[in-house]
N, C-alpha and C positions, 0 to 999 in steps of 0.2 A: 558688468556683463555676467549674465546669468550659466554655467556648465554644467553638464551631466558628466558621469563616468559612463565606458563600456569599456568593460578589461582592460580598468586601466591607464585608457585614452584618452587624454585630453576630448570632449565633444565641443562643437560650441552651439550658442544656441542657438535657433532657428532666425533670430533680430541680429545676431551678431553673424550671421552667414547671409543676409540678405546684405550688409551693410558692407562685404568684403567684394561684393557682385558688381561690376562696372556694368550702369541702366542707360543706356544711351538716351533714352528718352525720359531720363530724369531732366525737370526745368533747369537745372542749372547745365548742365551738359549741353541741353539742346542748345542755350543760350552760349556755351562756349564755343560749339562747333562754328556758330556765326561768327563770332571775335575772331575764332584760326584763319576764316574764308576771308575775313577781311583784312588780316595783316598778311597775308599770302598773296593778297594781290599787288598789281605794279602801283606806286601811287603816281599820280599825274602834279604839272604845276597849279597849283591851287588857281591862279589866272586865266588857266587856258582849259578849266571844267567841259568836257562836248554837251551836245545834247544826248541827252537819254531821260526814258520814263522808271517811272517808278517812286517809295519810300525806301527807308531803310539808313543804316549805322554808317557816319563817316568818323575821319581823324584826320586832324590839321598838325604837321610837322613844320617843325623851322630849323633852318641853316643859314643864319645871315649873322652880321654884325654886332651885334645889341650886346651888351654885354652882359645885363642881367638873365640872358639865357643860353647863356655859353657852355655850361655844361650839358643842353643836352641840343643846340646847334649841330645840327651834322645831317649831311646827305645818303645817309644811310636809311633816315626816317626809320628811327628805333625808338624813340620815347616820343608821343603823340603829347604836342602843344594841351592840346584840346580835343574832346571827343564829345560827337553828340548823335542826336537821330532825328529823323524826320517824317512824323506820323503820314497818315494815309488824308485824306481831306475828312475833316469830318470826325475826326478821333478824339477831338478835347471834349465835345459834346455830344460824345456818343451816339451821333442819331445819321444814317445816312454815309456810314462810313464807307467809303473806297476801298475800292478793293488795291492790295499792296504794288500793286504793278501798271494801276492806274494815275494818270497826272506826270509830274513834275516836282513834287515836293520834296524831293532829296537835290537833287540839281537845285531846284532855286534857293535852297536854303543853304549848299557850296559859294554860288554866285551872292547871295547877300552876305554871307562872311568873308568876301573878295573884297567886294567893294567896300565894305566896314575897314577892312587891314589898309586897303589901298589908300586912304582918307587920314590916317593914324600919321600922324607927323614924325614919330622916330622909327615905325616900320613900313617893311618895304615888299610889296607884295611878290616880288619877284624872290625873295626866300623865302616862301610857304609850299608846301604840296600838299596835297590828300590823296586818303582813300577812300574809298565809299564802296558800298554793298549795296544792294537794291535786295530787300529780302523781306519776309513775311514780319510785318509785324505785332505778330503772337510773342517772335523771337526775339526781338532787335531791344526794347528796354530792358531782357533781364543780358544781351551782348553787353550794353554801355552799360550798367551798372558793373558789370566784371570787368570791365578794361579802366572804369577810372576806381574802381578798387585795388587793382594790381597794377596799375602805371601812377597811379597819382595825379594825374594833368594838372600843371599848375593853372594852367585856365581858368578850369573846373573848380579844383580846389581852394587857391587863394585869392583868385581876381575871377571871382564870380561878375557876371555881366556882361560876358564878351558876347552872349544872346541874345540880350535886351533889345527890344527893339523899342521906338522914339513913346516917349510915356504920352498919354493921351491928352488933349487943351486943357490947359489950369492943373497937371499935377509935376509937372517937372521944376517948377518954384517950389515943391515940398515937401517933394524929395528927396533925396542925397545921390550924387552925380556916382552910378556904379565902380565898384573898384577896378573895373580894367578903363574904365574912361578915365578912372583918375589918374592912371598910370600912362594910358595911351589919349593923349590929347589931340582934339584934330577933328570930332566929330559935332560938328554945329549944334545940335539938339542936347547932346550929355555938356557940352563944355559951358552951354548955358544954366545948368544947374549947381546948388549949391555943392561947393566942394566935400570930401570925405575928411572926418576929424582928421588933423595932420597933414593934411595934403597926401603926395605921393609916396614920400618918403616911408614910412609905415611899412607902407605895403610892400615896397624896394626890398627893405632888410627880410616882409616875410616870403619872400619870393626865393631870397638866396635864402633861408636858411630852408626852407621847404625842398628843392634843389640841389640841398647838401646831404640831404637823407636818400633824395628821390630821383637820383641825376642819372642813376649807372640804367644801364640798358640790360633789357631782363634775358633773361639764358632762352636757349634753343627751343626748349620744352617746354616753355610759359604758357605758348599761348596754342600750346594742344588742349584738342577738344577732352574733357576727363579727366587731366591730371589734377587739379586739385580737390576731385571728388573722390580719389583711389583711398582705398586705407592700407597699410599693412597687408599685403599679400605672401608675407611668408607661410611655409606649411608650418601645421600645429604639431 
């Protein structure tokens, strides 16, 4: 950090006083404000999704039985299973895209992670809930990239796959069957592929210890829009 003197005084310089300034409309902010909107809302049972239009950022909580996610089971819905989003039609291929309040593509993408859990032979659909946002999607990939940076989702993180949808004729023989199907059995199209080195177990142990780092539920103030874009506000 670069300073001047004036009689004296500490000055700082004109990059280090821009960078002391809370920019609400800094990309990362913007994309926080969206994260706050969404954990501020009620979540519903993952089961019983209504209809509604629109994209935009949801998060899948659990409170059931299972024991490899007991530490953050709980009906408080504070540490999100899994966290994702739901483009506008038309947004992988850029051409034609929708606009964010158009369709059903957050809702139908609640409802196929339903019925995915509800298939799953050692869970139970009836301990999941979500949230979901229906909100512009300029905003909503750099939301989910901040919520599985600062939650961890072990979904996300260690049993990538819980997305996947069924691989197209002739490549699921040569393939490797994704790490949440290898863990969550039950799904006709993944159980048919070949298993993950190890089997389940693996992925078991890296579940709990992932979970021993990333289990606790984050403070009051996490998921304000700006806080981790603040620096030192003390006077000079």
């Amino acid at each position: 950090m670069t300073e001047s003197s004036e009689r004296g005084r500490r000055v700082p310089s004109a990059e280090s006083g821009r960078d002391r300034i809370y920019d609400p409309l800094r990309r990362e902010n913007l994309g926080r404000s969206v994260l706050w909107a969404l954990v501020s809302s009620k979540p519903v049972p993952l089961g019983e999704v209504p209809d509604f239009r629109g994209s935009g950022i949801y998060a899948l909580y659990y409170a059931g039985p299972n024991k490899l996610y007991a530490r953050i089971s709980s009906t408080k819905c504070e540490i999100p299973i899994y966290v994702g989003k739901a483009d506008p039609e038309g947004s992988r291929k850029g051409q034609n895209v929708g606009a964010a309040w158009e369709g059903t593509k957050l809702r139908d993408r609640l409802r196929q992670h339903a019925r995915k859990i509800d298939k799953a032979l050692d869970l139970d659909l009836s301990d999941f809930s979500a949230r979901y946002l229906p909100a512009d999607d300029l905003f909503t990939p750099m939301a989910e990239r901040l919520m599985i940076s600062d939650l961890q989702p072990v979904w996300n993180v260690v049993l990538e796959g819980f997305g996947v949808n069924r691989q197209g004729a002739g490549r699921e023989g040569k393939q490797l069957r994704p790490k949440w199907h290898e863990v969550h059995r039950g799904i006709d199209w993944a159980d048919g592929m070949p298993a993950q080195p190890g089997g389940p177990k693996p992925l078991q142990e890296a579940i709990a210890a992932h979970l021993e780092l990333h289990g606790a539920a984050p403070s009051a103030s996490d998921g304000e829009p700006g806080q981790p874009g603040l620096t030192d506000l003390s006077p000079i």
